[in-house]
N, C-alpha and C positions, 0 to 999 in steps of 0.2 A: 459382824464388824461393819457392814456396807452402810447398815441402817445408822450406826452410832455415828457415822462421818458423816449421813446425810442429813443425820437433823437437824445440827446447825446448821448447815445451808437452807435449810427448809425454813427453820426458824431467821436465819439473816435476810429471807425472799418478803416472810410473813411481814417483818419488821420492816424492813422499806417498802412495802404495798401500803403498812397502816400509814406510814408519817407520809408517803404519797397523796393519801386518801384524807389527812387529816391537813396537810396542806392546802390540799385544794377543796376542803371545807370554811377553811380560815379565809382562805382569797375569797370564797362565792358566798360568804356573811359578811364583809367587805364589802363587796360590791353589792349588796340587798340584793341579790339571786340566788340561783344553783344552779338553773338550767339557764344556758345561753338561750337555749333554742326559742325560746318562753319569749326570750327579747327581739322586738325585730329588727331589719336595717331601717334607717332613713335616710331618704333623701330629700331634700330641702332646695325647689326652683325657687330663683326670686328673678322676675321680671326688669328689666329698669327701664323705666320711663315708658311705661302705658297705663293709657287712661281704661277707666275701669270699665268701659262700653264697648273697648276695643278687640273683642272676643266672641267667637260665632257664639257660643254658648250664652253671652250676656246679649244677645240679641240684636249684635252690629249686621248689619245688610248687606253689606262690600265684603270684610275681610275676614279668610278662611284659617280655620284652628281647630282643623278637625281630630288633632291630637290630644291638644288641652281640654275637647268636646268632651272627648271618648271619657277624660281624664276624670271632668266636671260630673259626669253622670256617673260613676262609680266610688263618688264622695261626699262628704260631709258638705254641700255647698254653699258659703254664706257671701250670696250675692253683694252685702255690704260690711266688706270688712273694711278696717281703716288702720294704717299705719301712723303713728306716732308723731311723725315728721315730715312735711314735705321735700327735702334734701337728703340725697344717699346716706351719704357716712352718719348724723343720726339716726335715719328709721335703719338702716344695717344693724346698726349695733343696740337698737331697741329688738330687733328679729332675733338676736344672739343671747342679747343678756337677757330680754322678759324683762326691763325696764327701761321707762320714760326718759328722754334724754335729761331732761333737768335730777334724775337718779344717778345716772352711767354717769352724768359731767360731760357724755360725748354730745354737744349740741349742734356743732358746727361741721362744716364739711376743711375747712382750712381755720390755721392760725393766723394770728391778729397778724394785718400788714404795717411794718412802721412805717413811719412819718414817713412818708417825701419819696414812698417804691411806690410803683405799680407792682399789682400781683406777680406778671411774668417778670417782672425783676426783684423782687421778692424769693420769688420759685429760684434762681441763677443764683442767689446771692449765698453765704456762708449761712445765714444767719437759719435759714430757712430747714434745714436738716435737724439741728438741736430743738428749734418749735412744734415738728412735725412727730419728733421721737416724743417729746413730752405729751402729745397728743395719745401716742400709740401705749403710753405708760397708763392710762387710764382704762385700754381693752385688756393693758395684762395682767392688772390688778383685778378683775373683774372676776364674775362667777358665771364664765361664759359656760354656754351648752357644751363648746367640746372639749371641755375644760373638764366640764361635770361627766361628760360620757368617757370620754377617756379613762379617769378616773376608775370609770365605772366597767371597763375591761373592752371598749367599743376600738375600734379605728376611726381615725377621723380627716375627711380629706377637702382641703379648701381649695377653691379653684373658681377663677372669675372676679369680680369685682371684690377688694379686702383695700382697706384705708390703714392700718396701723401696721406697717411695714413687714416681718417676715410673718407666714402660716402662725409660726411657733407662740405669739403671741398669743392669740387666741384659744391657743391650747389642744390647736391642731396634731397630728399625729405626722401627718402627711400635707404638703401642697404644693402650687406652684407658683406662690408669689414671694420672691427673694426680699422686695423692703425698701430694696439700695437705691435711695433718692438720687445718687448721680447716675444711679442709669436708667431713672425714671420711676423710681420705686413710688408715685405717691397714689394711687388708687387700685393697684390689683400687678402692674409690669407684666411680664412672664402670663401670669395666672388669666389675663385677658386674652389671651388666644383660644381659650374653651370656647366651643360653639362657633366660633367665627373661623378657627381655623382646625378644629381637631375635639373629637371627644374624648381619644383613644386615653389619657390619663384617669380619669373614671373608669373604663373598663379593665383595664390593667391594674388598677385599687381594688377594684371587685372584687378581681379574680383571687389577690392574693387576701383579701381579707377570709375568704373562702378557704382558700388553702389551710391557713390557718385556724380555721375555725373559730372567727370571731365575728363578731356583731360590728356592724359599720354606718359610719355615717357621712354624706355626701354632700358639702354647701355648693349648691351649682346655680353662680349668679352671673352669668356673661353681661358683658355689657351689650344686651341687645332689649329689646329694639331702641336702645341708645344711640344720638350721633356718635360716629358717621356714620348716616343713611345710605350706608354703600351696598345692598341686596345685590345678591346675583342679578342679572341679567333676564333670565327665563322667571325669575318672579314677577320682577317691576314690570317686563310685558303683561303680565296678566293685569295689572292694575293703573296701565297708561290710560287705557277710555275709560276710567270708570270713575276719573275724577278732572278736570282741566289744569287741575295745580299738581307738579312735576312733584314738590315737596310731599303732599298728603302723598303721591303714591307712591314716594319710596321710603315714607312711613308705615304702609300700610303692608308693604313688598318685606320689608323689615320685622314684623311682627311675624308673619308667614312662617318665613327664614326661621326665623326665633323657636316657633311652632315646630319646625321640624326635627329641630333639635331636640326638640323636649322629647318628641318621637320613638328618637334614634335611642335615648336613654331610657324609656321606656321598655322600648321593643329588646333593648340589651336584658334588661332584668328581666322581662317574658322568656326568652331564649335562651337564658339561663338558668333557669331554674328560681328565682332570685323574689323573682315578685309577688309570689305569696305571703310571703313573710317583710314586705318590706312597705312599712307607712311614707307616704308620699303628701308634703306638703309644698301647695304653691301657692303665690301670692306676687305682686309688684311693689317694688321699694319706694316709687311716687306715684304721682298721676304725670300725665301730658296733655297739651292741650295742643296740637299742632299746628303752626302759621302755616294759611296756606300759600303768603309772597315770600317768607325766607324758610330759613331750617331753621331757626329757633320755634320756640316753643312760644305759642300766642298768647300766654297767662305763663309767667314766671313760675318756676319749682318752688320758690319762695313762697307762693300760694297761702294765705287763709282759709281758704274754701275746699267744698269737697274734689273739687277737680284735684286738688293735690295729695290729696290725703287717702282718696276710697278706694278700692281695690276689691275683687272678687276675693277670697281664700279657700281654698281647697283643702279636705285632708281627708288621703284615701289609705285602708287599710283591709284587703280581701278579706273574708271570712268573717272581719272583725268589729267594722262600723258598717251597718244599713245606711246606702246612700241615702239622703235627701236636700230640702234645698230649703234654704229660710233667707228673710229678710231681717230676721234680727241682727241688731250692730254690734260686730265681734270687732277684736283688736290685734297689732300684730304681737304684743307683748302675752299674750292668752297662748303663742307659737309655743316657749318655752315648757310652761306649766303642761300643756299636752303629752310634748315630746320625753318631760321627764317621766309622766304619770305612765305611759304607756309602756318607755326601757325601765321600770320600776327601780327608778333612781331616786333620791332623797334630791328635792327641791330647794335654793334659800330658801332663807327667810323672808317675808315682807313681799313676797311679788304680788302683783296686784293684779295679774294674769289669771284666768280661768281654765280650769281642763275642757277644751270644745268636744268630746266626746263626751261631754256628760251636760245632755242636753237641759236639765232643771237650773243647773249655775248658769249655763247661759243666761235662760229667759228669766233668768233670777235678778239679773243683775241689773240694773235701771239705766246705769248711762258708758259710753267708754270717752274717752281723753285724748287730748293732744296739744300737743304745741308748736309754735313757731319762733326761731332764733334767725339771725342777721350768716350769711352765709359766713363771713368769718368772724373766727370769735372775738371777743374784746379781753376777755380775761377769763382762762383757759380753767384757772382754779375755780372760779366763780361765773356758770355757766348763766345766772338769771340777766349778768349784765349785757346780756347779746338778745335778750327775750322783747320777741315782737307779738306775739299776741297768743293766748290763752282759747282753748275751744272745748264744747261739749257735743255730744249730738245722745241724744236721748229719742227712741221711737225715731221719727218726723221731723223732729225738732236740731235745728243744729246752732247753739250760741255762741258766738264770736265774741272775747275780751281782750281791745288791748292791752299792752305793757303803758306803764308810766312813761319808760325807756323813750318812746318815740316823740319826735317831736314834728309838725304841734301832734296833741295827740289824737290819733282817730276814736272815733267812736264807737260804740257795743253794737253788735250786729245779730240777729233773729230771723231765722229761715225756716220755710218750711218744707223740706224737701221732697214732700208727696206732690204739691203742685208748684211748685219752682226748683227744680234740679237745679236750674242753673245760677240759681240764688241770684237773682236780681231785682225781689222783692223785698223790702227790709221791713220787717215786721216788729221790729224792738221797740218804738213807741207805741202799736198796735195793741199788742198783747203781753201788755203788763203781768197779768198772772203765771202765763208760759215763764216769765225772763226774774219773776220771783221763786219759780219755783225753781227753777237753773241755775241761776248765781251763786245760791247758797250751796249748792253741789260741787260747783265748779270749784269754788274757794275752799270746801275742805279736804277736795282732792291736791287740790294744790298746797295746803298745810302751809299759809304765809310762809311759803318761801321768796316772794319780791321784798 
């Protein structure tokens, strides 16, 4: 008799283990996995506003990063990587979606000022909240990374610099930036206190991703070494003799600071258990060029040139990638196609991005891209009417096109950046053959869109 009453139970146990077992078969073909563990975390530094020389490892003299040192020699390192855009809010959101701002539509960092404001009263005014959401309407529509890893069963946590008003847009899980333009919502609110004042949100995300046993990912973009240059005290002494301009040294005190935080979240995942399994990509969302009479910046973000554009990129992954270090010219839109290829997620369509762990596409690829837009936009649906100039850099070679847009209008520019970094040799009448074989690149990366 025991046995006859048991077996339905046995059989009602069998029966919710299979549809258990066949559930979470469905979710993990779903998600193109089975095994979480297979997927790693990431986390994702982005710098703002440092020039790409500004790092012990890229072989600056003065100022110390012995953090990002450690970091640089335990990855993929490509000495010349280049961001998409000289201005945050588009190269951000070319690091997120793996495409070119004239692709996203995000080209500009603000909307068009009407007639007869200034900016800060532009920003006070009513008008300014409804142009600002329509801006942010374009990162929600998007095929953002954590849009796509979410999806993909990840956690995802934003924190630091974010231009399109709440996490949620993005397709965030988790963050700390609320939106709310009246109480300052327009570049990060809330979510700018990472690093400057606290990491502890990251680790507390960890921990519960952990808990949970899920895969996670971490945008950690402070606005440093971003104005204000306000470094601790015990840094900027270190770097008061080592330059006569008060400004360079609490730019350079600023980076440090920056440094250390990258540190702090490192030595978290070490300490944790965490870092084995967890791919680490860094990079800076512009260059700087630092005045050394004020605190602005002595060559404009607005930049044509490599000072605005190049950037170190990192991407470190234990066990998984052989450190090395190249001169080949990667891009930050190559970020996305990595970070998919690796959480073995299904990628858009159409990205123009390369997996940089797979070093033959790299040195397969002949040139990367970029462009230049007017800081606010003129017409939000149609990003080319803000386009200020068109760029290549192939090997050596870096060509400069402007837009029609300007006026009068400047003219095609040709560099060679093996012996003029600073590009102040203009080679475009020079070497005709170089600026033929460029142009025609340049235009059908761009697919007449002017």
């Amino acid at each position: 008799m025991r046995s006859m009453h048991n077996r339905p139970r046995r059989w009602n146990r069998a029966i919710r283990l299979a549809i258990s077992l066949l559930t979470f078969a469905i979710a993990a073909s779903r998600n193109g996995t089975i095994d979480a563990a297979d997927r790693p975390n990431i986390v994702l530094i982005v710098a703002d506003d440092q020039a790409a020389g500004d790092f012990g490892f890229m072989g600056h003299p003065i100022v110390k990063t012995p953090h990002l040192d450690r970091l640089a020699a335990d990855s993929l390192c490509f000495r010349r990587g280049y961001v998409t855009s000289s201005v945050c809010c588009p190269s951000l959101a070319s690091i997120l979606t793996g495409r070119h701002p004239h692709e996203s539509g995000i080209a500009n960092n603000d909307p068009a000022i009407p007639s007869g404001m200034t900016q800060a009263e532009f920003r006070r005014s009513a008008a300014y909240r409804p142009a600002r959401e329509e801006m942010s309407r374009l990162m929600e529509r998007s095929q953002a990374l954590p849009r796509i890893l979410n999806s993909n069963d990840y956690l995802c946590l934003q924190t630091g610099k974010w231009w399109w008003g709440s996490y949620a847009t993005g397709g965030f899980t988790h963050g700390m930036s609320h939106g709310d333009t009246n109480r300052g919502g327009r570049h990060g609110d809330d979510g700018l206190e990472i690093g400057r004042k606290t990491m502890q949100p990251i680790f507390n995300f960890a921990r519960e991703a952990r808990s949970k046993h899920r895969p996670f990912f971490v945008w950690y973009a402070p606005m440093m070494p971003h104005l204000p240059h306000d470094p601790p005290e015990r840094l900027l002494a270190k770097y008061r003799d080592k330059t006569p301009s008060i400004h360079v040294a609490k730019y350079w005190a600023m980076i440090e600071w920056f440094d250390e935080t990258c540190g702090q979240l490192l030595d978290f995942l070490k300490t944790e258990g965490l870092y084995d399994n967890t791919l680490v990509v860094f990079l800076a969302d512009n260059g700087w060029v630092q005045n050394p009479d004020k605190a602005r910046p002595m060559r404009s973000k607005l930049t044509q040139y490599d000072a605005g554009h190049r950037t170190p990129l990192l991407v470190s992954w234990p066990g998984k990638l052989k450190p090395m270090s190249t001169e080949t010219p990667v891009s930050s839109v190559d970020i996305v196609p990595t970070l998919l290829a690796a959480s073995k997620c299904k990628p858009p369509a159409n990205l123009q991005g390369v997996d940089l762990a797979n070093s033959q596409a790299v040195e397969k690829r002949p040139a990367v891209f970029g462009e230049c837009f007017t800081h606010d936009a003129v017409n939000i649906q149609k990003p080319v009417a803000a386009l200020r100039f068109r760029w290549t850099v192939e090997g050596n070679w870096r060509l400069i096109v402007p837009s029609t847009n300007l006026q009068p209008i400047e003219k095609p520019q040709l560099f060679d950046l093996a012996t003029d970094p600073t590009e102040l040799n203009d080679l475009f009448e020079k070497r005709a053959e170089v600026v033929a074989r460029l142009s025609p690149r340049l235009d059908a990366w761009w697919n007449g869109r002017e």
